[in-house]
C-alpha positions in Angstrom: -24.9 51.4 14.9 -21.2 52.1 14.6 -20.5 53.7 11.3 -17.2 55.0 9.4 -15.9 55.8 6.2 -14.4 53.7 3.7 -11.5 54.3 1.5 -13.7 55.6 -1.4 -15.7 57.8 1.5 -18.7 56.3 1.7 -20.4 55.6 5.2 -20.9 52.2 6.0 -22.0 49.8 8.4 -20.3 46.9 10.1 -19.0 44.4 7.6 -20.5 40.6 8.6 -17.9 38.0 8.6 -18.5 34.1 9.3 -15.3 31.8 10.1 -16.2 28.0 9.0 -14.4 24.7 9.9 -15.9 21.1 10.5 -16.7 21.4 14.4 -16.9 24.8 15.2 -14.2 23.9 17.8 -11.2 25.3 17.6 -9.9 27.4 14.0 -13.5 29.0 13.7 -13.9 29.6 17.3 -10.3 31.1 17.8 -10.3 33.2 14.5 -14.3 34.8 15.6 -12.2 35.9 19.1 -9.6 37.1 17.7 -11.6 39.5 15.3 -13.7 40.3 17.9 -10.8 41.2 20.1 -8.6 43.3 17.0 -11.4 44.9 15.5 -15.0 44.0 16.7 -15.5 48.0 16.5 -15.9 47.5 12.8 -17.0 43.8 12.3 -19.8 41.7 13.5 -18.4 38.2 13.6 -19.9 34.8 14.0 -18.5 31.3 13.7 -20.1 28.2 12.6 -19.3 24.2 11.9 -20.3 21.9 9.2 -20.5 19.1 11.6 -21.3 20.8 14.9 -19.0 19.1 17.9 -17.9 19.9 21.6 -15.5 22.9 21.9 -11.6 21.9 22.2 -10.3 22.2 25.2 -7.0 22.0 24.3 -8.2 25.1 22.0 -9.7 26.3 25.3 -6.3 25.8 27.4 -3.9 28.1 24.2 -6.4 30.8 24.2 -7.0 31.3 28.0 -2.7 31.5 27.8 -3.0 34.3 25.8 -5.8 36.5 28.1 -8.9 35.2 25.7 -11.3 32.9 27.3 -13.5 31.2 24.9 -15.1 28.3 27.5 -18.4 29.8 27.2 -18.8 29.4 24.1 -21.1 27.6 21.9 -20.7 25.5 18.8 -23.0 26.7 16.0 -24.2 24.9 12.3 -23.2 26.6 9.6 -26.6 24.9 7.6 -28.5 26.3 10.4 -27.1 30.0 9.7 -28.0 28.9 5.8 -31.1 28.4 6.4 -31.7 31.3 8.5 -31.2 33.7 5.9 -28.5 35.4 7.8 -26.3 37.2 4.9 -22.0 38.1 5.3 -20.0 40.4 3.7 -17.2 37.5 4.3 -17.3 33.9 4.4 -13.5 32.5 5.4 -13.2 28.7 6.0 -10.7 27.7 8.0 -10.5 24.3 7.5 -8.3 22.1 5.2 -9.1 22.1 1.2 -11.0 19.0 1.2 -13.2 20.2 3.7 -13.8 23.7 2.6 -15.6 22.5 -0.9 -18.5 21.2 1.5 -18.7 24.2 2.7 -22.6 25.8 1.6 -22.8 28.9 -0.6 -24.4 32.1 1.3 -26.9 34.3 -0.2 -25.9 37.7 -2.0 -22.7 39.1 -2.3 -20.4 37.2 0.3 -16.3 37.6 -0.6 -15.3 33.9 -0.3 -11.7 33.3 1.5 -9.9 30.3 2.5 -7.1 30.0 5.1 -6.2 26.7 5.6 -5.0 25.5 9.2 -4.2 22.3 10.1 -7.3 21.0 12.2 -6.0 20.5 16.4 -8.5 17.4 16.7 -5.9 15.6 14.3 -3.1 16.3 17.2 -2.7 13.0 19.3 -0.7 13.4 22.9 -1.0 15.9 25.5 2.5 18.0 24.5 1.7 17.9 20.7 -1.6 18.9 21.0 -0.5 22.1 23.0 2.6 22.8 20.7 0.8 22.0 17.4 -2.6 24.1 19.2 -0.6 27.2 19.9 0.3 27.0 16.6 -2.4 27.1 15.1 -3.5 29.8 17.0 -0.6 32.2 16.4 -1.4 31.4 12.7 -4.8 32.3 13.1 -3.8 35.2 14.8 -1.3 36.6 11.8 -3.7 35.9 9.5 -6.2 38.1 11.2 -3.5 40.9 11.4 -2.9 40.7 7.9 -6.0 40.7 6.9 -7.4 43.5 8.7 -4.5 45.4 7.1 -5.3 44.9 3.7 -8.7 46.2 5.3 -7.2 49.7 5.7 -9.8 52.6 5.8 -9.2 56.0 5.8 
């Protein structure tokens, strides 16, 4: 297991972080790459839907643009990851506010976050949905940045 040291010194594991969103198609999907991809030396991450669908492939197309091919993947119930026991050290939904409430509340000491995103199965014609997709996904992207930053360790 890949260990370091924290800011107060203490050896650790990898932190657990689950992304959330409705399908599991798009904002989870492109936020678990791109952690995996910035740090997945430090984090195990998984992604998960309330409402399980069929992976975007508009989501597909932005991320393959950018060197990150996520066509293989699968799309994953958040209930059945619930249900499993399976514990995080960070749940972050990134799905809109009114869809975030339904999202289920894990076992022990999960940190909560939200970052909304606007959802791209709302986006309706081939040239919006690719403008509107990317970005969301250079959102997603910052957001990931950021937060990894204000995960600092020493």
């Amino acid at each position: 297991m890949f260990r370091y040291i924290s800011r107060k010194g203490i050896s650790m594991g990898k932190k657990k972080v689950l992304f959330v969103c409705v399908h599991n198609s798009a904002r989870s999907q492109m936020a678990e790459a791109f952690l995996k991809l910035m740090a997945g030396d430090r984090f195990d991450v998984e992604s998960a839907g309330l409402e399980p669908g069929i992976l975007n492939p508009v989501a597909i197309e932005v991320m393959k643009e950018i060197g990150i091919d996520i066509s293989q993947n699968k799309t994953k119930s958040v209930f059945d990851f619930y249900k499993q026991g399976r514990r995080y050290d960070y749940v972050i939904t990134v799905c809109d506010e009114s869809q975030a409430g339904k999202c289920p509340v894990f076992p022990g000491k999960a940190e909560k976050l939200h970052w909304s995103f606007e959802d791209p199965a709302d986006f309706k014609g081939s040239l919006e949905e690719l403008e509107k997709t990317r970005q969301v996904r250079d959102q997603i992207r910052k957001s990931i940045s950021e937060w990894l930053g204000s995960q600092a360790i020493y």
